[in-house]
N, CA, C and O atoms as a Tinker XYZ file with bonds, in Angstrom:
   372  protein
     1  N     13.291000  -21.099000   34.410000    73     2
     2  CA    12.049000  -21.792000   34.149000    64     1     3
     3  C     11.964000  -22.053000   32.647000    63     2     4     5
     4  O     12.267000  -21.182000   31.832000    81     3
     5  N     11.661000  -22.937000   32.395000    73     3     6
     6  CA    11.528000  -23.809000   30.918000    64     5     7
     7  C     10.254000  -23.612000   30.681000    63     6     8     9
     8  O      9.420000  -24.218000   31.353000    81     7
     9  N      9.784000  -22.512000   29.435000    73     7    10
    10  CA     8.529000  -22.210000   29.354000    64     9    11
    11  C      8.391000  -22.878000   27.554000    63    10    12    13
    12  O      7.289000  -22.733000   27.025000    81    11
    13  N      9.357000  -23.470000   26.842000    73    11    14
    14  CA     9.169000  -24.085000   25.537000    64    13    15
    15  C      7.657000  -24.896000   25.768000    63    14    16    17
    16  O      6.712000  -24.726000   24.997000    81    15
    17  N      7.621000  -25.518000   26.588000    73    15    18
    18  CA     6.146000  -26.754000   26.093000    64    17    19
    19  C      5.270000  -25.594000   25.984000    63    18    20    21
    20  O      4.645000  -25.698000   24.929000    81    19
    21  N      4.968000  -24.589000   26.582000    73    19    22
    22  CA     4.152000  -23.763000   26.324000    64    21    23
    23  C      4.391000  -22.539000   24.728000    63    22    24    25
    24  O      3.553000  -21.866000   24.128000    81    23
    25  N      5.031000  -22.608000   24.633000    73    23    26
    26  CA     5.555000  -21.629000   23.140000    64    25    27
    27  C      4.773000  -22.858000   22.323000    63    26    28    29
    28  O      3.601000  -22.882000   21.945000    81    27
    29  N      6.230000  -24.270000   22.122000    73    27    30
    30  CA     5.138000  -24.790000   21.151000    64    29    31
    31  C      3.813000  -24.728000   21.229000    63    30    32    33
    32  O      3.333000  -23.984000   20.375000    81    31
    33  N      3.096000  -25.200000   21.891000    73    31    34
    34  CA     1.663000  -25.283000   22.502000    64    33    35
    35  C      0.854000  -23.967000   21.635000    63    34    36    37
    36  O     -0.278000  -24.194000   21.209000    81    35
    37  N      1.412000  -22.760000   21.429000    73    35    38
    38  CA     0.981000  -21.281000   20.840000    64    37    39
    39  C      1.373000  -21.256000   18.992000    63    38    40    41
    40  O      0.984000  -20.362000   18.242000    81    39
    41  N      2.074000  -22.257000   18.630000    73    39    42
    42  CA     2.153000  -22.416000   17.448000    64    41    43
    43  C      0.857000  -22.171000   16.740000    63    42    44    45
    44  O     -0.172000  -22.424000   17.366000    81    43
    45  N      0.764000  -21.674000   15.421000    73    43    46
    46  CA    -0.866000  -21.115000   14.702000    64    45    47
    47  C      0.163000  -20.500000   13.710000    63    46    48    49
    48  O      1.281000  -20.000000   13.830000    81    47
    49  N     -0.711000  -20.755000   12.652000    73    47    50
    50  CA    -0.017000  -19.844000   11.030000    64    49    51
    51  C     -0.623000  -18.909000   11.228000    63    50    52    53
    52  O      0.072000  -17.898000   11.328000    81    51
    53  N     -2.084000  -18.714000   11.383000    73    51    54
    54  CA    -2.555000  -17.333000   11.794000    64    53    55
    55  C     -2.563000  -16.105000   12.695000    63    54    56    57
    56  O     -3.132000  -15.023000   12.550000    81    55
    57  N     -1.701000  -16.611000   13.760000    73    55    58
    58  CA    -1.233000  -15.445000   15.103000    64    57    59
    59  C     -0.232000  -15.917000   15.679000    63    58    60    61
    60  O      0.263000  -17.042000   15.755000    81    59
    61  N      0.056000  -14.745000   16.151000    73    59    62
    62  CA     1.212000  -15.059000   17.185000    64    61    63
    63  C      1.042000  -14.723000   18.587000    63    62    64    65
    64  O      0.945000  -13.517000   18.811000    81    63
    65  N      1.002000  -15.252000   19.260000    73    63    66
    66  CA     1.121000  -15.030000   20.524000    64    65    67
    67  C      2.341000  -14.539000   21.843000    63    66    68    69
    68  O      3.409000  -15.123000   22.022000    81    67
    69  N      1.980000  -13.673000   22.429000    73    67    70
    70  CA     2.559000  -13.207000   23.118000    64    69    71
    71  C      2.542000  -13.096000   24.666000    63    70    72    73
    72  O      1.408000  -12.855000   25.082000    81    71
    73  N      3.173000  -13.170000   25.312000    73    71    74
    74  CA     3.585000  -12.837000   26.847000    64    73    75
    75  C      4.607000  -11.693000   27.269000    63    74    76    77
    76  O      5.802000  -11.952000   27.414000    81    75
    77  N      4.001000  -10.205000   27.493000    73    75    78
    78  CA     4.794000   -9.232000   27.821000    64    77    79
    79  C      4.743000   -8.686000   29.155000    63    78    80    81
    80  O      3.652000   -8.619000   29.722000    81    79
    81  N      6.176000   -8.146000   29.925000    73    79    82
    82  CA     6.357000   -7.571000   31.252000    64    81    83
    83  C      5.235000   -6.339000   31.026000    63    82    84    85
    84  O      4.508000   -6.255000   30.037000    81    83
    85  N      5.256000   -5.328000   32.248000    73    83    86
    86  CA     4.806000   -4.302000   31.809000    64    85    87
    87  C      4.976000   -3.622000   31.320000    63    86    88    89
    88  O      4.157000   -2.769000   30.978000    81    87
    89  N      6.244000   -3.668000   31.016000    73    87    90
    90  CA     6.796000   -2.364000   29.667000    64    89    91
    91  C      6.500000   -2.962000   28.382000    63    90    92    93
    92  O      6.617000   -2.274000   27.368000    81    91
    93  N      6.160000   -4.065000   28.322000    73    91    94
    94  CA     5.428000   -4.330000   27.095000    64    93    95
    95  C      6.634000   -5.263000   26.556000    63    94    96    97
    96  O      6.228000   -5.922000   25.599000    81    95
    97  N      7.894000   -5.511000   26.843000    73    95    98
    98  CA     8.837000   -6.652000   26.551000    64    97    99
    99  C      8.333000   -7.450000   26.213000    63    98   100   101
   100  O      7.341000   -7.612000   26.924000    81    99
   101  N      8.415000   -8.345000   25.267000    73    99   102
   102  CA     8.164000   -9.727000   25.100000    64   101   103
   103  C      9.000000  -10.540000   25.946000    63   102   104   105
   104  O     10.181000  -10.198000   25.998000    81   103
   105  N      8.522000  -11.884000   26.849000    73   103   106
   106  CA     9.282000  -12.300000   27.393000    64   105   107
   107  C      9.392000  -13.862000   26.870000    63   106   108   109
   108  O     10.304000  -14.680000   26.980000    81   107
   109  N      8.357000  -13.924000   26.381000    73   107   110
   110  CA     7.619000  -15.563000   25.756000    64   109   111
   111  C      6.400000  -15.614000   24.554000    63   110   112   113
   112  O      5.181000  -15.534000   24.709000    81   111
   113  N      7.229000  -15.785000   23.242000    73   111   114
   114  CA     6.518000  -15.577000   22.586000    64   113   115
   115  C      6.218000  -16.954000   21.218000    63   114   116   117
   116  O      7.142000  -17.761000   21.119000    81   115
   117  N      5.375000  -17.096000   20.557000    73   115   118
   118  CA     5.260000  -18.308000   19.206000    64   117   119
   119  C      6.312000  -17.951000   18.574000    63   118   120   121
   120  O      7.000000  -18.909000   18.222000    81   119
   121  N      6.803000  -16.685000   18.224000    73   119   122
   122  CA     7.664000  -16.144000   17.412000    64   121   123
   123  C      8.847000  -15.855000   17.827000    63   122   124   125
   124  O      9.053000  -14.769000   18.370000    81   123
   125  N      9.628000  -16.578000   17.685000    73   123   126
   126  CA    11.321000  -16.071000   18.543000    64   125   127
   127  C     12.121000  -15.207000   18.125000    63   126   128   129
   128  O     13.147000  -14.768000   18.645000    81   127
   129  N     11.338000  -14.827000   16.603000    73   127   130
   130  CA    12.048000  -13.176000   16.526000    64   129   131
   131  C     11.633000  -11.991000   17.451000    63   130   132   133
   132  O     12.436000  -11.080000   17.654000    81   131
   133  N     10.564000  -11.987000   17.938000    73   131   134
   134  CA     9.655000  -10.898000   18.686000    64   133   135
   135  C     10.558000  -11.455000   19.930000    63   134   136   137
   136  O     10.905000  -10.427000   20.512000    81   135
   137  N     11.132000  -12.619000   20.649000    73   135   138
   138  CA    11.831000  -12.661000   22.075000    64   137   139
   139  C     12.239000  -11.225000   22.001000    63   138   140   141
   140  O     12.411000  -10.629000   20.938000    81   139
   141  N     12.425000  -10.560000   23.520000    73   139   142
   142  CA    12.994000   -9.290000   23.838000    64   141   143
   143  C     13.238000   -8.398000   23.065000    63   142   144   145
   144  O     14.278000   -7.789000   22.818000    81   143
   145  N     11.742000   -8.302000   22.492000    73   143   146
   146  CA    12.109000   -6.754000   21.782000    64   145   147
   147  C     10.849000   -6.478000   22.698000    63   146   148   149
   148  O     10.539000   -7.174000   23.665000    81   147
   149  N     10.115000   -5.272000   22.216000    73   147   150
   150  CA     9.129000   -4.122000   23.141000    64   149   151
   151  C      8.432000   -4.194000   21.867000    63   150   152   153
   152  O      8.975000   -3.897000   20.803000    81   151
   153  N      6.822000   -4.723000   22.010000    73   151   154
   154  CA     5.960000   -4.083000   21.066000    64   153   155
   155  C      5.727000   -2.446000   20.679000    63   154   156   157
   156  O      5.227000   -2.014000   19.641000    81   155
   157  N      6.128000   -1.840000   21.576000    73   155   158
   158  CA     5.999000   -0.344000   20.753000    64   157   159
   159  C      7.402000    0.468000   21.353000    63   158   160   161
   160  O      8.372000    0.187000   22.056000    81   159
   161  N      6.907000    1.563000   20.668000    73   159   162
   162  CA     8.187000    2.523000   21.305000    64   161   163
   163  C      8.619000    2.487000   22.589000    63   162   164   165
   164  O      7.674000    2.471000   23.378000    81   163
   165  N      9.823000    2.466000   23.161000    73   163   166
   166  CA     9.739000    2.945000   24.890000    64   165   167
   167  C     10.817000    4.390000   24.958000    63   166   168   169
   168  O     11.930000    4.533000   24.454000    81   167
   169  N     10.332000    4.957000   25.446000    73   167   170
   170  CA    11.079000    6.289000   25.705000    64   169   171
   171  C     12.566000    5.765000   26.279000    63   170   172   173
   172  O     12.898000    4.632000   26.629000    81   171
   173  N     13.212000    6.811000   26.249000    73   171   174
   174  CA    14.736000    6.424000   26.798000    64   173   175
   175  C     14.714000    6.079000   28.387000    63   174   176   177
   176  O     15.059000    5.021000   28.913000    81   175
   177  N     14.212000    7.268000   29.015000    73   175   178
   178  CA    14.164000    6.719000   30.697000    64   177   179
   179  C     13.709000    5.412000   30.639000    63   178   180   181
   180  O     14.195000    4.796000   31.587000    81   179
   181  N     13.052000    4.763000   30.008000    73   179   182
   182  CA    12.307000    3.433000   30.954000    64   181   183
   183  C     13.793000    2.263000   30.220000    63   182   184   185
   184  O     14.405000    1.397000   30.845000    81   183
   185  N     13.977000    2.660000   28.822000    73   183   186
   186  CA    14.622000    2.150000   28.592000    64   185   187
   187  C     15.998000    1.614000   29.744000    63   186   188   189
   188  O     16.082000    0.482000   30.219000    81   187
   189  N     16.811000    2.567000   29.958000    73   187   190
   190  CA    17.440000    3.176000   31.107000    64   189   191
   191  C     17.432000    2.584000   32.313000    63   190   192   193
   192  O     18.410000    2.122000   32.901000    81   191
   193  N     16.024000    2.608000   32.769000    73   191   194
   194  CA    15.512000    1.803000   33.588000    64   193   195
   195  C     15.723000    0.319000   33.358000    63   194   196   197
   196  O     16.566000   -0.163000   34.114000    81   195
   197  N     15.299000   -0.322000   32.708000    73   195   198
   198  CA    15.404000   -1.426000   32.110000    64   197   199
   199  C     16.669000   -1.946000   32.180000    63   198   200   201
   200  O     17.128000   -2.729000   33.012000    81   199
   201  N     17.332000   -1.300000   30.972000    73   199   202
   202  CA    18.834000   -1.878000   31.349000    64   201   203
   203  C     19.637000   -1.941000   32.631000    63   202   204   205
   204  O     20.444000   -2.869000   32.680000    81   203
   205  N     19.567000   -1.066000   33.765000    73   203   206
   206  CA    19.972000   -1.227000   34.788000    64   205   207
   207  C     19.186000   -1.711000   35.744000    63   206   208   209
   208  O     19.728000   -1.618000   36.845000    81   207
   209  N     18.394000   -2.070000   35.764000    73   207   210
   210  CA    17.619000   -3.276000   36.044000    64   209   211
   211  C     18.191000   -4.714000   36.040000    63   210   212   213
   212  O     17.875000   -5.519000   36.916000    81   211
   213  N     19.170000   -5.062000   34.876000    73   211   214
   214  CA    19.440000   -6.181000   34.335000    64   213   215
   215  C     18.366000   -7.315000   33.819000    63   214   216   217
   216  O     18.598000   -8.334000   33.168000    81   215
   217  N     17.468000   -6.952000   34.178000    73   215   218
   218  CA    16.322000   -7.940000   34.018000    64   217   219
   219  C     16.432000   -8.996000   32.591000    63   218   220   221
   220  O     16.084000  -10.168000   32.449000    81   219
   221  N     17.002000   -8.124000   31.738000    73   219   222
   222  CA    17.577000   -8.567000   30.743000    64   221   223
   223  C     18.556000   -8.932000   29.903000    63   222   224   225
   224  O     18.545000   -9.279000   28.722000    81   223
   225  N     19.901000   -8.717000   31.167000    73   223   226
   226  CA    20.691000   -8.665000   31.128000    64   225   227
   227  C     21.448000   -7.522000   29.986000    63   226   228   229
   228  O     21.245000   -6.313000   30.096000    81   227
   229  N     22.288000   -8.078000   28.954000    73   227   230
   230  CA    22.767000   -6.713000   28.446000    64   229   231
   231  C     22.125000   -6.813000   26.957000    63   230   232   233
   232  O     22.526000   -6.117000   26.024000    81   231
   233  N     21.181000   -7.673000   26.862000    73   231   234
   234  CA    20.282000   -7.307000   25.753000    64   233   235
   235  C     19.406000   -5.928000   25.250000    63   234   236   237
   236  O     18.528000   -5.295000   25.837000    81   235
   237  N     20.125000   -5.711000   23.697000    73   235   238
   238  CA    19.264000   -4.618000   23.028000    64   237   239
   239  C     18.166000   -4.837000   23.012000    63   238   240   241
   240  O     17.939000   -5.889000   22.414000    81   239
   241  N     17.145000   -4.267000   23.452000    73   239   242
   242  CA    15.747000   -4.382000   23.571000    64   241   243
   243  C     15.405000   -3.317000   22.290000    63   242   244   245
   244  O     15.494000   -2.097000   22.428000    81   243
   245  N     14.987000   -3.996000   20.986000    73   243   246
   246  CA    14.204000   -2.907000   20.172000    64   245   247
   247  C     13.019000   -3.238000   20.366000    63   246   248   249
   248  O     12.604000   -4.074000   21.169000    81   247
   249  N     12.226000   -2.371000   19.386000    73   247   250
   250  CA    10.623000   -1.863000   19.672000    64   249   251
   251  C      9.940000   -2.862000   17.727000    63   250   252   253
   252  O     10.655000   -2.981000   16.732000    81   251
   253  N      8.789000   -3.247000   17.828000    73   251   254
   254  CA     8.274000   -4.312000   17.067000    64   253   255
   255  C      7.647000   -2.331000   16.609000    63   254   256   257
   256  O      8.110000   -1.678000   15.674000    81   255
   257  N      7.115000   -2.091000   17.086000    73   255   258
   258  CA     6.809000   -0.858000   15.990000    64   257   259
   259  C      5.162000   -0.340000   16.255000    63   258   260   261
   260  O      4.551000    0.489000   15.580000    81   259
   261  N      4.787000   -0.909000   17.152000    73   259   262
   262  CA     3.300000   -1.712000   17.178000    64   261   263
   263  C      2.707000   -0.482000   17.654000    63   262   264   265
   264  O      3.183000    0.157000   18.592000    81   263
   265  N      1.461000   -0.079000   16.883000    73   263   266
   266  CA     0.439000    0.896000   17.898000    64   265   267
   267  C     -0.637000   -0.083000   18.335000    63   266   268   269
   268  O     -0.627000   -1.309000   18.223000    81   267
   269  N     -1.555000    0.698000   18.848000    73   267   270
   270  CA    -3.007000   -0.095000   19.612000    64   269   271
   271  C     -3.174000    0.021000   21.064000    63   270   272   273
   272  O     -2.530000    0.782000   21.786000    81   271
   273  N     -4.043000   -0.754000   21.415000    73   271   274
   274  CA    -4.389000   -0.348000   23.020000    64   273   275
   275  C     -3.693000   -1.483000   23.441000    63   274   276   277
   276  O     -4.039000   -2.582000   23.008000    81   275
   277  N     -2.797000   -1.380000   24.193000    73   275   278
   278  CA    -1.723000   -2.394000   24.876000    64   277   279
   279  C     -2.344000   -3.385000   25.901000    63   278   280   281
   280  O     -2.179000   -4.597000   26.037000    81   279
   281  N     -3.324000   -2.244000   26.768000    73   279   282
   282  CA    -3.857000   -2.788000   27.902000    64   281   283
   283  C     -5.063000   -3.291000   27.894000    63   282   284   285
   284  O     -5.574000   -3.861000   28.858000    81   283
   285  N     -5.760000   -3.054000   26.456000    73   283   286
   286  CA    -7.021000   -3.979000   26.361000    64   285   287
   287  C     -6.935000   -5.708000   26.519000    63   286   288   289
   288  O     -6.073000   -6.509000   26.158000    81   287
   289  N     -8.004000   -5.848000   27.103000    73   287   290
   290  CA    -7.937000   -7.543000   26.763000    64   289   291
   291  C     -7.458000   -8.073000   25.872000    63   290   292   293
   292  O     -6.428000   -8.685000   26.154000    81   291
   293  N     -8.118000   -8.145000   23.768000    73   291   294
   294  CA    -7.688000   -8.200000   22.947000    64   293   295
   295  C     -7.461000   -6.957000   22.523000    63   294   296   297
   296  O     -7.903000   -5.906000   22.987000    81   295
   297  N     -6.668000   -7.149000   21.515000    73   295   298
   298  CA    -6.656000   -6.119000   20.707000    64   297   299
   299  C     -5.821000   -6.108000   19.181000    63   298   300   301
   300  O     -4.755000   -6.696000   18.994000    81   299
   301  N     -6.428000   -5.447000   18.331000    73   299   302
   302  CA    -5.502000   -5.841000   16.808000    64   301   303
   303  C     -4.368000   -4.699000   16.949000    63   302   304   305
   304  O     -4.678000   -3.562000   17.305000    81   303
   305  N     -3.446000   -4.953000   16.742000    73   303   306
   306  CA    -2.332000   -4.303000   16.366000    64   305   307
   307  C     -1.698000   -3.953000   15.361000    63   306   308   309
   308  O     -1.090000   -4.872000   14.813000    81   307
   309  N     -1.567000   -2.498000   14.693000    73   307   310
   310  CA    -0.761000   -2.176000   13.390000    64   309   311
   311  C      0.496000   -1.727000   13.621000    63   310   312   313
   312  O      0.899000   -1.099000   14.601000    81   311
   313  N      1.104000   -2.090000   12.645000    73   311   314
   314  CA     2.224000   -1.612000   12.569000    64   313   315
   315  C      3.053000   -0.685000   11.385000    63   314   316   317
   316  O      3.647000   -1.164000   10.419000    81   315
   317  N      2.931000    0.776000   11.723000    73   315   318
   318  CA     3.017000    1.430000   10.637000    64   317   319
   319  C      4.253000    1.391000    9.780000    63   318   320   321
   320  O      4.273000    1.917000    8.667000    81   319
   321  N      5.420000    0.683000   10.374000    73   319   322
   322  CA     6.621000    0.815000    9.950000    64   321   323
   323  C      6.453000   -0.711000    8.851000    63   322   324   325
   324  O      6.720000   -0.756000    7.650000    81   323
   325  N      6.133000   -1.411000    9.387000    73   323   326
   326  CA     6.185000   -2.408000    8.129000    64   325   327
   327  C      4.467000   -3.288000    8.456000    63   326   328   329
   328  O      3.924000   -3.961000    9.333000    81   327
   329  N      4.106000   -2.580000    6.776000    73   327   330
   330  CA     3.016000   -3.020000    7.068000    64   329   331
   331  C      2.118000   -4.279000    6.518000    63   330   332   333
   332  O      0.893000   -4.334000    6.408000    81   331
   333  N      3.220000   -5.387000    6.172000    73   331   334
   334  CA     2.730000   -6.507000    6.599000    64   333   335
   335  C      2.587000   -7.001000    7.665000    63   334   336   337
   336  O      1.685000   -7.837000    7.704000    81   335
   337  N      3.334000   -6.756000    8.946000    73   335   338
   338  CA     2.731000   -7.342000   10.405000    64   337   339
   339  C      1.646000   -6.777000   10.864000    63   338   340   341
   340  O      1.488000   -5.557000   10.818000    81   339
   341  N      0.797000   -7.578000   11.346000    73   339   342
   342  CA    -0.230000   -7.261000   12.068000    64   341   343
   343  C     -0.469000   -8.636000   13.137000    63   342   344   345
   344  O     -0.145000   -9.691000   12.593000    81   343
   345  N     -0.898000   -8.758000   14.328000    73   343   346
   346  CA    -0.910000   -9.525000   15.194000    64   345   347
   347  C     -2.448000   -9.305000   15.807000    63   346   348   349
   348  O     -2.933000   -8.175000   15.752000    81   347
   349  N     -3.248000  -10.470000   16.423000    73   347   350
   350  CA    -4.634000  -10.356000   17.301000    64   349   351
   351  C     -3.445000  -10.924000   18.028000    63   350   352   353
   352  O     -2.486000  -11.621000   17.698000    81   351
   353  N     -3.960000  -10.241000   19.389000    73   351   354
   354  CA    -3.923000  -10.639000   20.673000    64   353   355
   355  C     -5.191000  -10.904000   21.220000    63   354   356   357
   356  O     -6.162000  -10.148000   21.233000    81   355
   357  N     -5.068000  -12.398000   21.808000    73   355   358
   358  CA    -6.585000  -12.700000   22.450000    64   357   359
   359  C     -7.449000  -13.146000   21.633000    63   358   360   361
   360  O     -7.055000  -13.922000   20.762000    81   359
   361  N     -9.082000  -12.717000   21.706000    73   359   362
   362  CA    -9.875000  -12.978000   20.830000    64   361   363
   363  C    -10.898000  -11.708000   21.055000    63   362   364   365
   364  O    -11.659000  -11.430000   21.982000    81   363
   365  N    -10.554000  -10.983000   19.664000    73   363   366
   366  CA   -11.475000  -10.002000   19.124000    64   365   367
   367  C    -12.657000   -9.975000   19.028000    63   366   368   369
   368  O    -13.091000   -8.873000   18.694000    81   367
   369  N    -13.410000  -10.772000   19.189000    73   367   370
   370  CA   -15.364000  -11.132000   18.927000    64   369   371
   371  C    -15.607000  -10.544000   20.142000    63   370   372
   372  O    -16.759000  -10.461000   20.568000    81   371
């Protein structure tokens, strides 16, 4: 499935937008550095999981670094490891 018209479509200097599985993968994102990495840590089992899964085939899945509430509607996200990123997801108001 060809999801580009929609990426461009999420273009903004001010956010980035995201589309993640439930492990929190990015699968579709404004930012094509964030493609298939994991907004936060994932423990090794799921990892594990994951890879034999193939879902992603034999892609390294790293972690963006991200704390916050994952499962809120919006939510701001820090990132303690480098702390110029920060991302809204959604709309915070």
């Amino acid at each position: 499935m060809d999801l580009s018209s929609i990426e461009r479509s999420w273009q903004s200097d001010n956010s980035i937008y995201v589309a993640t599985d439930s492990n929190q993968i990015v699968f579709m994102s404004s930012d094509t550095d964030w493609l298939f990495t994991s907004l936060s840590d994932i423990d090794s089992e799921t990892l594990t999981s994951i890879r034999d899964s193939r879902q992603y085939l034999q892609t390294h899945i790293k972690s963006l670094g991200f704390q916050g509430d994952l499962l809120a509607s919006s939510t701001l996200l820090t990132n303690k490891r480098e702390s110029f990123y920060q991302a809204i997801l959604g709309d915070p108001a």
